[in-house]
BAFI-26003 format. One record per residue (C-alpha): residue number from 1; residue in one letter; x, y, z. Coordinates in steps of 0.001 Angstrom, whole numbers. Layout:
% BAFI-26003
NODE resi resn    east   north      up
NODE  NUM    A       X       Y       Z
...
***
This chain:
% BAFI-26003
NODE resi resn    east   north      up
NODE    1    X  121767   49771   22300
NODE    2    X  125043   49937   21338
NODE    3    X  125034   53747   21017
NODE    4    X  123738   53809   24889
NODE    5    X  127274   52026   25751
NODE    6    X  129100   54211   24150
NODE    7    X  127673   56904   25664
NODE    8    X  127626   55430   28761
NODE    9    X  131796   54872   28520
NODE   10    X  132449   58173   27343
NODE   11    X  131122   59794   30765
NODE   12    X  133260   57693   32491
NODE   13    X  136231   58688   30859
NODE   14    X  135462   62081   31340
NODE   15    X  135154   61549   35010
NODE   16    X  138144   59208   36021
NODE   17    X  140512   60864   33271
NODE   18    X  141464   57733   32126
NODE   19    X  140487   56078   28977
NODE   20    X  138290   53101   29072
NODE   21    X  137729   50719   25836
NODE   22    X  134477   50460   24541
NODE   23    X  133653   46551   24163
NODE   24    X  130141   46119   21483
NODE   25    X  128305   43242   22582
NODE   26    X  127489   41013   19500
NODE   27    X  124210   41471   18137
NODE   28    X  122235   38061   19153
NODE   29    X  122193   35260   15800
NODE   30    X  118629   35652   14507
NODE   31    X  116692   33304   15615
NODE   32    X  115702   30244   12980
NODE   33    X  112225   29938   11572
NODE   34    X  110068   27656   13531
NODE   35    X  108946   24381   10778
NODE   36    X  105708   22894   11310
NODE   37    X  106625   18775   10063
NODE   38    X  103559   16964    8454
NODE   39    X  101805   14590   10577
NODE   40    X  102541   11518    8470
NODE   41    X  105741   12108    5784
NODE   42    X  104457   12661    2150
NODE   43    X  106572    9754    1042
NODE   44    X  104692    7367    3445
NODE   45    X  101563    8907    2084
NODE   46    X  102585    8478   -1275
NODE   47    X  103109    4927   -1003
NODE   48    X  100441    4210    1144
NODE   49    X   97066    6461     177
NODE   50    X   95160    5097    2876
NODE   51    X   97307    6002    5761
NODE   52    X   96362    9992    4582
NODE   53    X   93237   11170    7032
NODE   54    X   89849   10780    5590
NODE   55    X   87121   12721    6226
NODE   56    X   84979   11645    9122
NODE   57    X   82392    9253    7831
NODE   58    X   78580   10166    8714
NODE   59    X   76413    7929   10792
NODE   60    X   73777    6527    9147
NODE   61    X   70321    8300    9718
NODE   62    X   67941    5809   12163
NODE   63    X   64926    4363    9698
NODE   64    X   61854    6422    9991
NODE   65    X   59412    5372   12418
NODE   66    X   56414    3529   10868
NODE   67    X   53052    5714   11151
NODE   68    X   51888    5219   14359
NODE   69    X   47845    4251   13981
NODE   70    X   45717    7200   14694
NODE   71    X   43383    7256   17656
NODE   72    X   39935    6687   16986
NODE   73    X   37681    9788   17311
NODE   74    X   35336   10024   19790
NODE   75    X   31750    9879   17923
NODE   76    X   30281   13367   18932
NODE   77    X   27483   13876   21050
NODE   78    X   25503   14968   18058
NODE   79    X   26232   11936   15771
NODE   80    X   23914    9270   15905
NODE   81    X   24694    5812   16410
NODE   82    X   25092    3116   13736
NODE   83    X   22207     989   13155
NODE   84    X   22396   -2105   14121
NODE   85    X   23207   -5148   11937
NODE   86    X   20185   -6892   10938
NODE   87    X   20121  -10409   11958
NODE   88    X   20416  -13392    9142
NODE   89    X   16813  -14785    8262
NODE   90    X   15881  -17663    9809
NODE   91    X   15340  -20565    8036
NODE   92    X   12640  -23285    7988
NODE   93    X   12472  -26237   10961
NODE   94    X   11859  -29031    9617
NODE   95    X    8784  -30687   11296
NODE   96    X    6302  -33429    9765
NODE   97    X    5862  -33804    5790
NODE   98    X    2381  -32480    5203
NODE   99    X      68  -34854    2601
NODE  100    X    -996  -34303    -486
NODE  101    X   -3148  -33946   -3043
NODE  102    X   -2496  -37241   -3982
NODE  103    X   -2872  -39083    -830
NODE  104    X   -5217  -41995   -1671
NODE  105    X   -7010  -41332    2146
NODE  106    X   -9964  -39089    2132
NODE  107    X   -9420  -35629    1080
NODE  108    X  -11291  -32049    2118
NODE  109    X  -11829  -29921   -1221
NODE  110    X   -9051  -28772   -2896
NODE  111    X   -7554  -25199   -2276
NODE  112    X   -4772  -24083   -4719
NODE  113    X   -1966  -21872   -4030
NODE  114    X   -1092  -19246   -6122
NODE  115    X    1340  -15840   -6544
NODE  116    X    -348  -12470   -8085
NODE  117    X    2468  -11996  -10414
NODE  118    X    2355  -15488  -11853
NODE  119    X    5812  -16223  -11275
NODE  120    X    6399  -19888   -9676
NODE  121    X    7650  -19956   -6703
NODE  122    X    8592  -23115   -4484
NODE  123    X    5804  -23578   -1335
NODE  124    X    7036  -25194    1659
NODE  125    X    4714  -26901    4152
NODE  126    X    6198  -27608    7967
NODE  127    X    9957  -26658    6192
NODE  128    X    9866  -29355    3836
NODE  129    X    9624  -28429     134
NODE  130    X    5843  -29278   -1209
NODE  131    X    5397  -28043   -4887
NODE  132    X    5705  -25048   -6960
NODE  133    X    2868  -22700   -7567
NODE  134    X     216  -22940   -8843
NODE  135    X    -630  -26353   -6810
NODE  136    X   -3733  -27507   -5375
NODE  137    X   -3457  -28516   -1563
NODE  138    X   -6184  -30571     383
NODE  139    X   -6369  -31727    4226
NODE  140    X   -6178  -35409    4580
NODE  141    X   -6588  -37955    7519
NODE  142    X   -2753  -38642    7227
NODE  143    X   -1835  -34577    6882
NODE  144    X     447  -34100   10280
NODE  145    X     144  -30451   11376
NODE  146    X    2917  -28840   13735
NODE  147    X    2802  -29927   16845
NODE  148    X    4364  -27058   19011
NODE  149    X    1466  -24937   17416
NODE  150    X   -1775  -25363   19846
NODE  151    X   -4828  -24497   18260
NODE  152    X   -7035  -24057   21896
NODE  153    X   -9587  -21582   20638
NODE  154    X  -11422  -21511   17098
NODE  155    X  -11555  -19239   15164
NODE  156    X   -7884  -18887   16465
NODE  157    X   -7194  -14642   17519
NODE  158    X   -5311  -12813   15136
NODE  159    X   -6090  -14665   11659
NODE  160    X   -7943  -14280    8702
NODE  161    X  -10818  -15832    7220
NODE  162    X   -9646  -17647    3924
NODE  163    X  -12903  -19837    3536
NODE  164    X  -14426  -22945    3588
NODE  165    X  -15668  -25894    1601
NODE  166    X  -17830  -28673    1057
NODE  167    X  -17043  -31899    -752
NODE  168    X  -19527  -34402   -2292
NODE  169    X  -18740  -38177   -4060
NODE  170    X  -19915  -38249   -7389
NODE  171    X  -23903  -39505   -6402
NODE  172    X  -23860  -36138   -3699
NODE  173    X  -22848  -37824    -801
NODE  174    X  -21382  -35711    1562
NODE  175    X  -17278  -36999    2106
NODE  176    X  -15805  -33799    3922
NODE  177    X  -15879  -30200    5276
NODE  178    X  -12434  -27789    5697
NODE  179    X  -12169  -23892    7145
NODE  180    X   -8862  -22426    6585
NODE  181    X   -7719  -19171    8567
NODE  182    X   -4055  -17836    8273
NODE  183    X   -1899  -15183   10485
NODE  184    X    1135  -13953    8938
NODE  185    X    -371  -12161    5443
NODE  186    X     836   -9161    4004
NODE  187    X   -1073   -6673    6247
NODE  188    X   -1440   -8696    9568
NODE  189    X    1542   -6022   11245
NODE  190    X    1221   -5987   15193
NODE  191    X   -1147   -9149   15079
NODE  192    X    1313  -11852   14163
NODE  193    X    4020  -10360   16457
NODE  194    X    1811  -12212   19358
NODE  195    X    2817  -15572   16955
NODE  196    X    6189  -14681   16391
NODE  197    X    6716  -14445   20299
NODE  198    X    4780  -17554   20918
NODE  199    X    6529  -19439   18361
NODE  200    X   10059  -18506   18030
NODE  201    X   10706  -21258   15239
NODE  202    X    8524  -19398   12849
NODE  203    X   10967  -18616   10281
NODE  204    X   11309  -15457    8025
NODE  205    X    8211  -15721    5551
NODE  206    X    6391  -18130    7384
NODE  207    X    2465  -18302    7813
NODE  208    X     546  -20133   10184
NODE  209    X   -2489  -21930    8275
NODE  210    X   -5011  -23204   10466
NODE  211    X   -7194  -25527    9446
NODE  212    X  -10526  -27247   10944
NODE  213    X  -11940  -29959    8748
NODE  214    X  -14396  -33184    8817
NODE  215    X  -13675  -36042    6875
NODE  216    X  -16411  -38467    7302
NODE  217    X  -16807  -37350   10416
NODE  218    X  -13656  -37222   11863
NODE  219    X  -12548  -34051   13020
NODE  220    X   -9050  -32885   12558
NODE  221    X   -8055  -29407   13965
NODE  222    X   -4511  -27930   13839
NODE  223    X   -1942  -25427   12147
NODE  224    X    1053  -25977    9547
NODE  225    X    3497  -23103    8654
NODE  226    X    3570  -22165    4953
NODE  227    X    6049  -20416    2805
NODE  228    X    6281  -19201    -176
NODE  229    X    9482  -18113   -1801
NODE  230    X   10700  -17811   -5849
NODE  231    X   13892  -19096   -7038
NODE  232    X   15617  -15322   -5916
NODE  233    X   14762  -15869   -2528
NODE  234    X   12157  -13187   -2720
NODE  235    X    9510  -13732     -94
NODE  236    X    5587  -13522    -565
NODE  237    X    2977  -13054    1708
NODE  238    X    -958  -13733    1635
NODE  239    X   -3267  -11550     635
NODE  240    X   -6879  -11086     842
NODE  241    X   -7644  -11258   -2670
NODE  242    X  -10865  -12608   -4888
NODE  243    X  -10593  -12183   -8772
NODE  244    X  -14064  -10589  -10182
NODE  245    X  -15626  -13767  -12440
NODE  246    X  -18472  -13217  -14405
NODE  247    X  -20235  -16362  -14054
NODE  248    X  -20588  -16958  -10028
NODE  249    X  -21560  -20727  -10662
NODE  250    X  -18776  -22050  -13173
NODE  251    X  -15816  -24145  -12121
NODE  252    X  -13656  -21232  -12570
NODE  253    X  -15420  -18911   -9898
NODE  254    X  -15725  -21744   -7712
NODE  255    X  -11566  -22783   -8569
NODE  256    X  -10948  -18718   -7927
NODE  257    X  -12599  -18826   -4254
NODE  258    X  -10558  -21870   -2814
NODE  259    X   -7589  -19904   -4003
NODE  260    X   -4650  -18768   -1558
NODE  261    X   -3014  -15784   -3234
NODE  262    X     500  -14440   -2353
NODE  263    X    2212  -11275   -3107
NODE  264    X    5624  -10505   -3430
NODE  265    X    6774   -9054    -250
***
């Protein structure tokens, strides 16, 4: 630059003839390096180390969100439905206490009531708890049957012949007659259903013994539910059985007939 104004002066000269003084303009100062100050001064940071900037603190991440329960799945068209739950088993009603062996009033012959695998097992007459096999059972004048059980037709439809009896005194006299029939045995199936829907307070394991009898001729004709069940709860059910004797006549073919045997069901 400053060799421009001297150039620039020395063409004038040359022109006017006269001489003309060449004044230099001073160079400009330099100018002063720019200074960045701290934001804070390092003393007051030194004194104080918390007033220095920290590092932004990160939020804390949101809990996870429990497991949301899964829909149930549609059962598909070619699953089949879940059985249904079987009902409880109903128990006994309680209706009148049936007589006994025992009963001093006259008797019909004496039936006993046994299981084919000779285990004991508690019988139940009407609900109520009557002895444990093997018992003997007879009909008596004061024997109540169940009363919502109608016996209108004889032999009643649907039962099974489980035989009859005659009973003498001691001198031969005749003292009684009984015929027993029972629905609800082992292999009865679609026959006792007609029972079970006329008598909805048969329970589970329940027979219906029907029972037609003379006792010095009076006539008693009616039905008690039976039951048989062993100390497990295991249920039996009649069956039509007669054990082969060898002598026909002795006490224990004759015991053997006026038997009612029950299998475990």
């Amino acid at each position: 630059m400053a060799r421009v104004w001297a150039l620039s002066a020395a063409m004038l000269s040359a022109g006017c003839g006269r001489e003309v003084e060449v004044v230099r303009s001073p160079a400009p100062p330099p100018s002063a390096p720019t200074r960045i100050l701290p934001s804070k001064p390092v003393a007051e940071v030194a004194k104080n180390p918390d007033a220095s900037p920290k590092p932004p603190v990160p939020e804390p991440a949101p809990p996870p969100n429990p497991q949301a329960p899964k829909p149930p799945v549609p059962p598909s068209i070619d699953t089949p439905p879940a059985p249904p739950k079987a009902a409880p088993p109903r128990e006994p009603e309680l209706g009148p206490v049936a007589g006994t062996a025992n009963d001093p009033a006259v008797s019909t012959a004496g039936y006993t009531i046994r299981t084919m695998d000779h285990v004991k097992a508690d019988v139940f007459l009407n609900g109520h708890k009557h002895a444990t096999t093997p018992n003997l059972w007879s009909l008596t004048l004061n024997t109540p049957f169940d009363p919502k059980v109608a016996v209108d037709d004889w032999p009643p439809p649907g039962a099974a012949s489980v035989g009859s009896a005659k009973r003498t005194d001691e001198d031969g006299r005749y003292v009684s007659s009984v015929e027993l029939w029972i629905a609800g045995g082992k292999h009865d199936g679609e026959a006792f259903k007609d029972y079970l829907r006329r008598y909805p307070h048969l329970a589970d394991g329940e027979h219906l013994l029907f029972v037609w009898a003379d006792l010095q001729g009076k006539k008693r004709t009616g039905a008690l539910r039976v039951r048989v069940v062993d100390s497990g709860g295991a249920l039996y059910r009649w069956v039509n059985y007669l054990p082969p004797v060898v002598n026909e006549e002795s006490d224990a073919a004759r015991l053997f007939k006026r038997a009612l045997w029950f299998e475990r069901d």
